[in-house]
C-alpha positions in Angstrom: 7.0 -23.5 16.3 7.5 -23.8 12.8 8.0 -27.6 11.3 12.0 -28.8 11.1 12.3 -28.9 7.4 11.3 -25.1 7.3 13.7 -22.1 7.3 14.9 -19.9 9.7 13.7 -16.6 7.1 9.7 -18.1 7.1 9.6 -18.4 10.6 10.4 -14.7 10.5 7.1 -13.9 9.3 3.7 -14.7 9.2 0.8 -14.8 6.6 -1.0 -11.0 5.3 -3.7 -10.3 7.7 -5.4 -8.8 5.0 -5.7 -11.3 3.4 -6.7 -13.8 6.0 -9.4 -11.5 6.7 -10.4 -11.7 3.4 -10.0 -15.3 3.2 -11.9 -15.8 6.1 -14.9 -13.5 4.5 -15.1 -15.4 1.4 -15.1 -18.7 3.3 -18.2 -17.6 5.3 -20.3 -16.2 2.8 -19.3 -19.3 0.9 -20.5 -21.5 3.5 -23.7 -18.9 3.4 -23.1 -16.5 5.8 -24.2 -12.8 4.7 -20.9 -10.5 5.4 -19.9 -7.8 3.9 -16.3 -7.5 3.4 -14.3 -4.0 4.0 -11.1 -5.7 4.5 -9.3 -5.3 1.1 -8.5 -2.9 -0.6 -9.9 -3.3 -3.9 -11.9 -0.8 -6.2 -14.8 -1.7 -6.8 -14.7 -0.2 -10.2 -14.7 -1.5 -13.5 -11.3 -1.3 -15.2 -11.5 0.8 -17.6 -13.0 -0.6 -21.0 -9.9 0.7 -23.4 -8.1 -1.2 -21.3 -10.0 -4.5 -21.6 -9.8 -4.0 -25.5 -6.2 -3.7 -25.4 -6.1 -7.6 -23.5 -8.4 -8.8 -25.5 -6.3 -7.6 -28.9 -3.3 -9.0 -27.3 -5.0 -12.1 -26.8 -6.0 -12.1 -30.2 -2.7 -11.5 -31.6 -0.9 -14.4 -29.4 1.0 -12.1 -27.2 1.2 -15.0 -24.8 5.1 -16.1 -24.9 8.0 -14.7 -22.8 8.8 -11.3 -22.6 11.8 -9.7 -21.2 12.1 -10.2 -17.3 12.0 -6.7 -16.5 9.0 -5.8 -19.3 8.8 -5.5 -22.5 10.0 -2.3 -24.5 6.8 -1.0 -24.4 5.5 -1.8 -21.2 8.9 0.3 -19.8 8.2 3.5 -22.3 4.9 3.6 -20.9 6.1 3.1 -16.9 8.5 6.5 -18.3 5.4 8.3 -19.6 3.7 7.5 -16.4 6.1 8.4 -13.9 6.9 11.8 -16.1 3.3 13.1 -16.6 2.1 11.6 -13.2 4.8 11.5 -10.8 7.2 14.1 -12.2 10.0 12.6 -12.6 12.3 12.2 -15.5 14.0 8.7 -15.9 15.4 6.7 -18.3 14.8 3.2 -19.8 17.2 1.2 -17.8 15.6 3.3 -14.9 12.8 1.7 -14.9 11.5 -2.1 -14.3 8.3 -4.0 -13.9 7.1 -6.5 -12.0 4.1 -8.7 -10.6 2.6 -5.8 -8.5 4.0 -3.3 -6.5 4.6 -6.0 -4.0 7.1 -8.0 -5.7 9.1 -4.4 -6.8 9.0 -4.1 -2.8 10.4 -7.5 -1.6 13.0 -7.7 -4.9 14.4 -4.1 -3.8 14.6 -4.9 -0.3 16.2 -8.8 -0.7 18.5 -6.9 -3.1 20.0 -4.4 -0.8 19.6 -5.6 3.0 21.7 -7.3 4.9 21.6 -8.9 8.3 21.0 -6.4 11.0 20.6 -3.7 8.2 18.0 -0.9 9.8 14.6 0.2 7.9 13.2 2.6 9.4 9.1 2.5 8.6 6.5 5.5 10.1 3.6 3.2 11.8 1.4 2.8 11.5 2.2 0.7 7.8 1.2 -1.7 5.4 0.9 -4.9 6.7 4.1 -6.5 4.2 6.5 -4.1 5.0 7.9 -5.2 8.3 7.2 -9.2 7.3 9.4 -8.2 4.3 12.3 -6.5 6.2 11.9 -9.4 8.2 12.6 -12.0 6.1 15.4 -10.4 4.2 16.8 -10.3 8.1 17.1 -6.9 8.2 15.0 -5.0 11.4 12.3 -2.8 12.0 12.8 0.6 13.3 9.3 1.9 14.1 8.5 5.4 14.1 5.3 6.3 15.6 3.1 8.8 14.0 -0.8 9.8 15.4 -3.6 11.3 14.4 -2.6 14.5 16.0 0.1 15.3 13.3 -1.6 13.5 10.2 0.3 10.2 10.9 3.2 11.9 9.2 7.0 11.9 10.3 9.1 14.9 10.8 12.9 15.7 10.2 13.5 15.7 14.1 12.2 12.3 14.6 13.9 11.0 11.4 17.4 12.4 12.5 16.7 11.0 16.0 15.8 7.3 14.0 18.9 7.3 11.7 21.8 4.9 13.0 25.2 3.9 11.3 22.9 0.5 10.4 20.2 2.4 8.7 19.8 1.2 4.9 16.3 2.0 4.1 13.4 5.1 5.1 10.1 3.7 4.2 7.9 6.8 2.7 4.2 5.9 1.5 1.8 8.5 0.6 -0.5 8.5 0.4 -0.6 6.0 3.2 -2.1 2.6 3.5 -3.9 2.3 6.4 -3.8 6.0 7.6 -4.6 7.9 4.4 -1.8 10.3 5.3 -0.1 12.1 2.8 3.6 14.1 2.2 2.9 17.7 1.1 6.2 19.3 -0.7 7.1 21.0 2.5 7.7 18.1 4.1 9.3 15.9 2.2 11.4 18.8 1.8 12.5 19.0 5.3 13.0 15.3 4.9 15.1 15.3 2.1 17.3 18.4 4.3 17.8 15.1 6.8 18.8 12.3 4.5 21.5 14.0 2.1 23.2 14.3 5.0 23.4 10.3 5.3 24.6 8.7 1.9 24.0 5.2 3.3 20.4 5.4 3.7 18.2 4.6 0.6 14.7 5.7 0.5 11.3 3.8 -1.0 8.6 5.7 -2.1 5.2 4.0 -2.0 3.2 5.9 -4.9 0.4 3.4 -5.3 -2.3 5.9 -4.2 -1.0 9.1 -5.7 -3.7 9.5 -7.5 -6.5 9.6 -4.2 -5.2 12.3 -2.4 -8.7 14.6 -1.7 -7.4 18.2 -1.5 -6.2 20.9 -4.6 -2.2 20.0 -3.9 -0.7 18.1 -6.7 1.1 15.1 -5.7 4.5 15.3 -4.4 7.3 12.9 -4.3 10.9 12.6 -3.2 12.5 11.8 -6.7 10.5 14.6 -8.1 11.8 17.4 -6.0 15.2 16.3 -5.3 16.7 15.0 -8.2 20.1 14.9 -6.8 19.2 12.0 -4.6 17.4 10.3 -7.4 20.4 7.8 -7.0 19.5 6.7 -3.4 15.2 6.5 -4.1 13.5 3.9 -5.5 9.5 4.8 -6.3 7.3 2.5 -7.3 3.8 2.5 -8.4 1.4 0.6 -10.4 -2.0 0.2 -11.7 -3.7 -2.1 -9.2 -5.5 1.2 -7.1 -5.3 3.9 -9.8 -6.5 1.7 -13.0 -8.8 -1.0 -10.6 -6.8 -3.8 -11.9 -5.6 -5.9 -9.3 -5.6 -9.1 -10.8 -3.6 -7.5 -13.6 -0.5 -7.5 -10.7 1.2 -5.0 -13.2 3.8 -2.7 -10.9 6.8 -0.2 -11.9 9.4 1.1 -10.1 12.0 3.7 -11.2 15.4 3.9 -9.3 18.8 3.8 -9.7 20.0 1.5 -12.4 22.1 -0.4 -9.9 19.1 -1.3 -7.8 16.9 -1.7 -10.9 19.5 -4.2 -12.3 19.8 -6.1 -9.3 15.8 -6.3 -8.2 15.8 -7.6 -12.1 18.3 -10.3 -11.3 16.5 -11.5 -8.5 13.2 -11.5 -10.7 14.8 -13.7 -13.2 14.7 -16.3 -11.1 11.9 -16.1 -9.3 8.9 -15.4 -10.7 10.7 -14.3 -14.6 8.7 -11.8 -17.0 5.3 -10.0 -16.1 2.3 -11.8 -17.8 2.3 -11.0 -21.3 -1.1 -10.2 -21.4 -1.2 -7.8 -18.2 1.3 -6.2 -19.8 -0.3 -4.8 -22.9 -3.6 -3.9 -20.4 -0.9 -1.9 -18.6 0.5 -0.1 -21.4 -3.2 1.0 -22.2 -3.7 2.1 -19.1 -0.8 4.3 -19.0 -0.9 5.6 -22.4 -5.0 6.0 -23.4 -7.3 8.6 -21.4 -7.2 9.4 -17.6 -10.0 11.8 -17.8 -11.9 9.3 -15.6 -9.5 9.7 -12.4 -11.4 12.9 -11.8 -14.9 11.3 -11.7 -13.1 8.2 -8.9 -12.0 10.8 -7.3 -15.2 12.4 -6.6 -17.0 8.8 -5.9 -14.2 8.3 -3.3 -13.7 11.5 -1.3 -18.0 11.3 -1.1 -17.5 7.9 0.2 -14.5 9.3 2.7 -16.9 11.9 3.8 -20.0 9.5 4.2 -17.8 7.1 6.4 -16.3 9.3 8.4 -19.2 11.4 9.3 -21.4 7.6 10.4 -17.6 6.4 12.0 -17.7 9.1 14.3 -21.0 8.9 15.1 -20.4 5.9 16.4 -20.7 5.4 20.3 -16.9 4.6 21.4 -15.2 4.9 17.6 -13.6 7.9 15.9 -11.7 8.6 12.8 -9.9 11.8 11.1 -10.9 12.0 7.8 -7.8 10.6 5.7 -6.1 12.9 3.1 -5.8 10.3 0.6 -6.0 6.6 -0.4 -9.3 4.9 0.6 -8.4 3.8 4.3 -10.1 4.8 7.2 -8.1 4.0 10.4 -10.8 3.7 13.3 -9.7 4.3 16.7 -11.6 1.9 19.0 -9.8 2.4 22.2 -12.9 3.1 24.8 -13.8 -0.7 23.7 -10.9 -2.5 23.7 -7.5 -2.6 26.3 -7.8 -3.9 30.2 -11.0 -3.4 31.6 -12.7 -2.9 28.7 -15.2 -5.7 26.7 -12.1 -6.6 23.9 -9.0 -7.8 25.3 -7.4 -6.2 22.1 -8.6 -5.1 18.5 -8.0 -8.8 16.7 -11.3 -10.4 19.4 -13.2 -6.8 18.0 -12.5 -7.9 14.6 -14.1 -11.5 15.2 -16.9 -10.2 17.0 -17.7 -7.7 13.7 -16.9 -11.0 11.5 -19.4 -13.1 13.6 -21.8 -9.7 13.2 -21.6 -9.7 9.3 -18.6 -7.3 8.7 -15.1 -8.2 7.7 -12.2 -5.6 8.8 -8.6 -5.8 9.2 -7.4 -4.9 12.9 -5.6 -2.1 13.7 -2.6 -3.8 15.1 -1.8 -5.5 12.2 -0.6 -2.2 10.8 1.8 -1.7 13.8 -0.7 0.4 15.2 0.3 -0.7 18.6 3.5 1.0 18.3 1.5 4.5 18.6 -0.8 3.4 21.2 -3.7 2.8 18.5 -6.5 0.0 18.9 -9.2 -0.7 16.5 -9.2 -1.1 12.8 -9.5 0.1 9.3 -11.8 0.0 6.8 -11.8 0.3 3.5 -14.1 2.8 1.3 -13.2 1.3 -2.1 -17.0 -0.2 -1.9 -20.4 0.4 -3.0 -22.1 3.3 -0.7 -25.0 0.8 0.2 -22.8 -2.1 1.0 -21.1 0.6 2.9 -24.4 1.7 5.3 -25.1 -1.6 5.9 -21.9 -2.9 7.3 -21.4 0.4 9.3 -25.0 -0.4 10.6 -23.8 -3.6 11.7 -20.6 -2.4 13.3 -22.8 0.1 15.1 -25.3 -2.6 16.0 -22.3 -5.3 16.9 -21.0 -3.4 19.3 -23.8 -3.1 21.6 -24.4 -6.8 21.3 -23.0 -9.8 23.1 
């Protein structure tokens, strides 16, 4: 029950449990416990150094005042470069807005445009904030289970089936935190065939990982290949996963201007401008050399493959390899459910945290909603650290 002085939209949601995982990691190897944390997905590579001398110039030049809420000239010439060359798609300056992390961009767009009731209709399994945000802007969930079977992607059927006369938003992220699936331009072709039939629906494109997909396709997104309904998606990206800044919390959406107008309203009074200083790191980013996305590439599709080869051979745990992002979602169903030695997947994720091994439980992701138990892990981590927690997990769950 929440206390009597709190509102009705908190007690609609409930804390990331990504990041309490997290949390709880740092805590115990604070306290002096040896764990090895696969919860969070963080790279753990440097941010590039042309980056870091283009903070550091900033810093020296006083670039630490106020800039415009919705970024400064530059920053948005640079989210237009980006989403051109990267995303393909062609948008203008009051197209585009920034914001602290993709997050923000996420929960302004969705505050902006939902009202109670409202629909949002999200493929599960998803990333932990998208139903708590829904939620909170009182709109409600409309899961649409995905498996393994069909590369935890959606098709047209199931998304005519889902649309309602209360439907505002389709939730589209690929590739896909936790499942690592990923849209070809087939079908979000097939999609697109479904929603121009239903002006009221909007659609959010998740782009964060476009960059880790691990086949030859180019990237393919829903602004990009149907321009016409450019005024109905909103796609938003950022340089927390692509650039390893995190802690930058630098994101950019491009959208119609009457959603980029109002998520910049509501940004004015809430957290006002972007830092400064992440800023001009961003604008580097964007702007300066991505020759070294081919060489992450390659460190993270040998990590994929070196995970999901121990993963599944693992008594009891299995995994398909993911097509992109650096997620593996690890079905752990002959352990856990009636009967077995885990009630559900959160007591398997204590028992690995007691074990030396932090990761985030399947059901946290809405897995539940597609009959999933077990959890992910993420590859975005040294190789050694790697072996050793899959050791333990191996080791954990033959132990008491």
């Amino acid at each position: 029950m929440n206390p009597p002085l709190l509102s009705t939209a908190i007690g609609r949601i409930a804390p990331s449990p990504t990041a309490a995982m997290t949390d709880r990691a740092t805590q115990l190897r604070q306290a002096g416990r040896d764990v090895v944390s696969l919860s969070v997905g963080e790279p753990d590579l440097a941010t590039p150094a042309h980056v870091v001398a283009a903070v550091k110039q900033a810093l020296d030049q006083g670039q630490t005042n106020y800039t415009p809420v919705g970024g400064t000239a530059a920053m948005k010439r640079a989210a237009m470069l980006h989403f051109r060359r990267d995303l393909g798609i062609a948008t203008g300056y009051d197209n585009v807005t920034v914001s602290a992390g993709g997050k923000q961009a996420i929960f302004h767009a969705l505050m902006a445009t939902l009202d109670p009731g409202d629909e949002v209709l999200i493929p599960a399994p998803w990333w932990v904030s998208y139903p708590e945000i829904v939620a909170f802007a009182g709109g409600r969930v409309v899961p649409m289970r995905t498996g393994a079977q069909d590369g935890f992607r959606i098709d047209p059927e199931q998304l005519a089936r889902a649309i309602t006369p209360r439907s505002r938003w389709l939730l589209l992220n690929s590739p896909a935190n936790p499942t690592g699936a990923v849209y070809s331009t087939q079908d979000l072709s097939m999609l697109a065939k479904i929603i121009e039939d239903h002006p009221r629906l909007l659609v959010m494109s998740d782009d964060i990982y476009a960059p880790w997909r691990y086949d030859e396709m180019p990237h393919a997104t829903l602004a990009a290949l149907r321009p016409d309904l450019a005024d109905r998606i909103l796609t938003v990206s950022g340089v927390s996963k692509s650039h390893a800044m995190t802690g930058f919390r630098i994101g950019v959406a491009a959208g119609p201007e009457w959603l980029i107008r109002a998520m910049e309203s509501l940004q004015s009074h809430s957290s006002g401008n972007p830092c400064s200083i992440s800023q001009a790191g961003a604008v580097a980013a964007f702007e300066g050399s991505q020759d070294f996305l081919r060489e992450w590439r390659d460190i993270y599709h040998r990590r994929r493959d070196r995970v999901v080869q121990q993963v599944n051979a693992t008594d009891g745990l299995a995994t398909p390899a993911p097509a992109g992002a650096f997620y593996c979602l690890v079905d752990a169903a002959l352990h856990v459910g009636a009967g077995r030695r885990w009630s559900d997947d959160q007591a398997l994720a204590l028992h690995l945290l007691d074990h030396g091994v932090a990761v985030v439980p399947a059901s946290a992701f809405g897995a539940a909603h597609c009959g999933l138990s077990g959890f992910r892990i993420s590859f975005a981590a040294d190789e050694a650290l790697m072996d050793e927690a899959l050791a333990r997990i191996a080791s954990a769950l033959e132990q008491p």
